[in-house]
N, C-alpha and C positions, 0 to 999 in steps of 0.2 A: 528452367524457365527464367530464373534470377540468375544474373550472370554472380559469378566470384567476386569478379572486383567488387560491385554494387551490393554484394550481400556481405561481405567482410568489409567493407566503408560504411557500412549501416550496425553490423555487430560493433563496431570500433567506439559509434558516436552514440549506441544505448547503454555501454558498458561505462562510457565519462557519464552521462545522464545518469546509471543505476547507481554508481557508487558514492554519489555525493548524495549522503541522507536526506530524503524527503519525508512527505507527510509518512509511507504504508513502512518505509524502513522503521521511525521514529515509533509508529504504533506497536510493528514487531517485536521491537525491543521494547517497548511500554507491556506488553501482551507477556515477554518473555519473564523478566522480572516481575510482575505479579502473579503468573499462572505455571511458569516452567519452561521447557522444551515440548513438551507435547504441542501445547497449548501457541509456542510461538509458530513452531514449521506448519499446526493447522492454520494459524494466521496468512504464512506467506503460500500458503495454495487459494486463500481466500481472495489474497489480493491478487494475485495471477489470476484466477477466474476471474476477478473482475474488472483488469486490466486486458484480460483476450476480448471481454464484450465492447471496451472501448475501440480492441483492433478490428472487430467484425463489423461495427457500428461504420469506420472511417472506409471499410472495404465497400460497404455497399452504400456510400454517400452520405449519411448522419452526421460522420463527424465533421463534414464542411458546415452543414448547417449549424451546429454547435461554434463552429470556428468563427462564423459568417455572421450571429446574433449574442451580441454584447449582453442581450439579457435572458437568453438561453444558457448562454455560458457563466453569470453569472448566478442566477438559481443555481446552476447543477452544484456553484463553489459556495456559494451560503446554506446548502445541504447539509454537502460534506462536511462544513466546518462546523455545523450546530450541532452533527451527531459527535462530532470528538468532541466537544465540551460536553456535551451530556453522559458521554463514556466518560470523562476527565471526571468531573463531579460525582457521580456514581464512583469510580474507583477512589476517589478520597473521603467519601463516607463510609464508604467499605472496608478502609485499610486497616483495620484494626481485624476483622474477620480474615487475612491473609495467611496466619498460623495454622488457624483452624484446619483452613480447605490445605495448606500444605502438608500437616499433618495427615489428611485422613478424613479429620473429624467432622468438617465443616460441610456442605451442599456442592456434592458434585458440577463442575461445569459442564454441559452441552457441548460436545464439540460440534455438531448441527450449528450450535447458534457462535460459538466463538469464528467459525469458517463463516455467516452468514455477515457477524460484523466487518472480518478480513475483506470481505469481497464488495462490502459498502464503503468502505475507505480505500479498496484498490478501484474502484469505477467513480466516484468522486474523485480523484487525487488532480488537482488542477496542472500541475508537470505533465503527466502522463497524458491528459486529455490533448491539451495543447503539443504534446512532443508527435502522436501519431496523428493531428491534424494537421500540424505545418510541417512535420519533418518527412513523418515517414512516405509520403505520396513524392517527392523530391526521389525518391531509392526506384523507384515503378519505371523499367523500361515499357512504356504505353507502345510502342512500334512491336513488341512481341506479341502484344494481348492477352489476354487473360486476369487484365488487371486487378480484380479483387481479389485471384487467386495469389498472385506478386504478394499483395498488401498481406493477406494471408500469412503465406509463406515468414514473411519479413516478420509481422509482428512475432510470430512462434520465436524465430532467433532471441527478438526480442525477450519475452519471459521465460524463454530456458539460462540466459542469464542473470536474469531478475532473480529467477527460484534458486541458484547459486548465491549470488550475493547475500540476499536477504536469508535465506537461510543460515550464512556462515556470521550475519548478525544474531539473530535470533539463537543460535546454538552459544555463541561466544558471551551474549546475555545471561542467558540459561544458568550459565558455570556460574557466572558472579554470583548467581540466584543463592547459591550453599552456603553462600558467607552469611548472608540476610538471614536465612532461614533457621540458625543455630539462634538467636534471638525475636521474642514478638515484636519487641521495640527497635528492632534494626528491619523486619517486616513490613512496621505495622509506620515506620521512615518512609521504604522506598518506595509502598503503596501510596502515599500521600502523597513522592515526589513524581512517581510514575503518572496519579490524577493529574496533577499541576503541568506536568507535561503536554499530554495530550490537549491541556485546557487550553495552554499557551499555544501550541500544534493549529489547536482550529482557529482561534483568533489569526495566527499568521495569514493561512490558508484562506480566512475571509478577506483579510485587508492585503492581499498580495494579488497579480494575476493584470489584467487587462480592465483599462479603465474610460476606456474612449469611446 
């Protein structure tokens, strides 16, 4: 139904998009070093689910409207970005509890709720929104038909190399995680600088995007 060419010219131009760090990579790796490997590749199925909703949303016509309303689009991106400050803040009053939970000792994470954050900042993430509103409908032979199922299609390419990438983030974070961990004060550092991260992440996120 997607020709080759069209469907590898569209793998081509989400693979430049996925690889240059955005808001759900930056969180993965923020997720990774403070909570582990488990805890990051739950992250990047979180943001993959909540990047498929933005591809479903553009298949049956939402995402034009989002595309199309400067203040629909911008709600969705001062969402987004309030919840990573408020993750950001929370993980730097926390970062001293980071031995704990690595040890053992400390209050188990919810992977339920660590997948629930993933998928709040993969369906906020303002690249993502804006890439499968203006890009991906450009890939849709409309003279075949079946259009939503195309967008469909397309996006899936899309997040199966999203969940490659971000995972070989998130796994390559992980590792570094062992160094921190052999000290609370090399922990109880990254958790602080991981907060500071994400704080800095939202604020971009709010002051970047479409202004017209």
């Amino acid at each position: 139904m997607v020709s080759s060419d069209r469907l590898l010219a569209f793998a081509a131009m989400s693979f430049l998009l996925i690889v240059i760090p955005g808001p759900s990579v930056l969180f993965v790796i923020g997720r990774a070093l403070a909570q582990g490997r488990r805890a990051a590749l739950t992250t990047v199925v979180g943001n993959t689910l909540g990047a498929y909703v933005l591809v479903v949303a553009v298949a049956f016509g939402v995402g034009a409207v989002v595309e199309r309303s400067v203040l629909v689009f911008t709600v969705l991106k001062l969402v987004g970005a309030a919840y990573l400050v408020y993750l950001g803040v929370k993980a730097v009053r926390q970062r001293r509890s980071l031995h704990a939970a690595f040890t053992g000792d400390g209050p188990a994470h919810s992977g339920l709720r660590t997948l629930a954050e993933g998928f709040a900042v993969g369906v906020a993430n303002p690249k993502t929104i804006v890439f499968f509103a203006a890009v991906l409908p450009q890939f849709v032979d409309r003279a075949q038909g079946h259009v939503a199922v195309q967008m469909l299609i397309l996006g899936l390419v899309f997040n199966i190399i999203a969940v490659a990438s971000d995972s070989v983030w998130g796994l390559v974070a992980a590792t570094t995680r062992t160094w921190f961990a052999r000290s609370p004060q090399r922990l109880s550092l990254i958790g602080g600088v991981g907060g500071l991260t994400m704080i800095g992440l939202g604020v971009t996120v709010a002051a970047t995007g479409r202004k017209e």
